[in-house]
C-alpha positions in Angstrom: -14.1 0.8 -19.7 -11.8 1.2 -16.9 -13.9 3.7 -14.8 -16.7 1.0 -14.8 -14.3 -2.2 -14.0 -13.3 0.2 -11.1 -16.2 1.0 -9.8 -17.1 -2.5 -10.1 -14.0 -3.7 -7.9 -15.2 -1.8 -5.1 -18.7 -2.5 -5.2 -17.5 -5.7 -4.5 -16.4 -4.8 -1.8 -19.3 -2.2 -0.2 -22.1 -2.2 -2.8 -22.5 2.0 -1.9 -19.3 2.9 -3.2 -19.7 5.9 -5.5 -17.1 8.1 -6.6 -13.8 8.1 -4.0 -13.5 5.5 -1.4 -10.9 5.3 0.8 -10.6 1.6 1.4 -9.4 2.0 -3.0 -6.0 1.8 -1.6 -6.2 -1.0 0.8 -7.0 -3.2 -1.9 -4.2 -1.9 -4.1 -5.2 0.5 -6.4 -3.0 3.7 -7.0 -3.8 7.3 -6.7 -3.5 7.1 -10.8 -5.9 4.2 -11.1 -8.0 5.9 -8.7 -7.5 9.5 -10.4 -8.9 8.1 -14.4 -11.7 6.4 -12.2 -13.5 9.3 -11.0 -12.3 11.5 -13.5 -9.7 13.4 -11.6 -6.1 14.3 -11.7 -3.2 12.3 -9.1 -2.5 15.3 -7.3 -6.2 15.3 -6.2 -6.4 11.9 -5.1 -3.7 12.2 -3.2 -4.9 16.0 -1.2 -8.4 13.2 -0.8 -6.4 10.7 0.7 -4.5 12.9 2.9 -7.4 14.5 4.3 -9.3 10.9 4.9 -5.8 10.9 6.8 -4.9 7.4 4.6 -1.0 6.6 4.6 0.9 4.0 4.5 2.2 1.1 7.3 5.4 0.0 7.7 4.8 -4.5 8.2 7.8 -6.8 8.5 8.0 -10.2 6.9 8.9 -13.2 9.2 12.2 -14.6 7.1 12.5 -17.6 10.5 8.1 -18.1 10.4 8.7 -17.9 14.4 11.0 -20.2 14.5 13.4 -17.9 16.4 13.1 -13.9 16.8 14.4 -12.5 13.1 17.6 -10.7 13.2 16.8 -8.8 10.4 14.0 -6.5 8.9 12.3 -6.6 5.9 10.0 -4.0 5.3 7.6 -3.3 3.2 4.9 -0.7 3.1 1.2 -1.4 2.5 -2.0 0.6 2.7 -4.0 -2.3 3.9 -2.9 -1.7 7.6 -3.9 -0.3 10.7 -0.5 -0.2 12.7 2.9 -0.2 12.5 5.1 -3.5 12.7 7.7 -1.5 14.4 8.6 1.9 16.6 9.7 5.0 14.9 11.5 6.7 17.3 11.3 9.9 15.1 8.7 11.8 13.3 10.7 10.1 9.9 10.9 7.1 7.8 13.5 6.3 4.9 13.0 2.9 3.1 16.3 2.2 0.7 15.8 -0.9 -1.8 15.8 -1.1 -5.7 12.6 -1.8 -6.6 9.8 -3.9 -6.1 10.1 -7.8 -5.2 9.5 -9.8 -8.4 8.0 -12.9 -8.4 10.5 -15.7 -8.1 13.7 -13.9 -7.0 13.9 -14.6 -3.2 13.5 -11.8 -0.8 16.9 -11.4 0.1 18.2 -10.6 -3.5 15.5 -8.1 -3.9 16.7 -4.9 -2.0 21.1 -6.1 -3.5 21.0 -3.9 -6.8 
């Protein structure tokens, strides 16, 4: 079942995990996977991770691969960060786009719709 294949996927990755573990979101899972693993509701998962004070981090994606300094940004949000690509200036973020990027559309026709 799912709850087992979960548990599973993160004793691969620390062999104690039992139950909640924070790093469930570096590796990708959502607060909804995370919430029918251990038997729990989103809106839980999501009070855990706030408390184990786990957000997300803003990286950028090299369009020149240092070949000159980009012009422009694209951003994306992961989990499985420790810093900030850029400066906020603010206490705010506000990503605009249209969805996900899909597997063989190129990155600049992802964010057009």
């Amino acid at each position: 079942n799912f709850e087992e294949a979960f548990q599973k996927a993160l004793r691969m990755v620390d062999e104690n995990v039992n139950g909640f573990d924070p790093n469930a979101k570096k590796i990708g899972f959502s607060d909804k996977q995370i919430a029918a693993a251990i038997k729990s509701t989103e809106l839980a998962v999501r009070k855990l991770r706030e408390e184990y004070k786990i957000t997300p981090f803003v990286k950028q994606i090299d369009t020149v691969a240092a070949e000159w300094p980009a012009s422009t940004n694209y951003l994306y949000l992961t989990y499985n960060g420790s810093t900030h690509d850029l400066e906020f200036p603010g206490n705010f973020v506000m990503v605009l786009g249209s969805g996900v990027y899909r597997i063989g559309s190129s990155v600049e026709f992802d964010w057009c719709a």
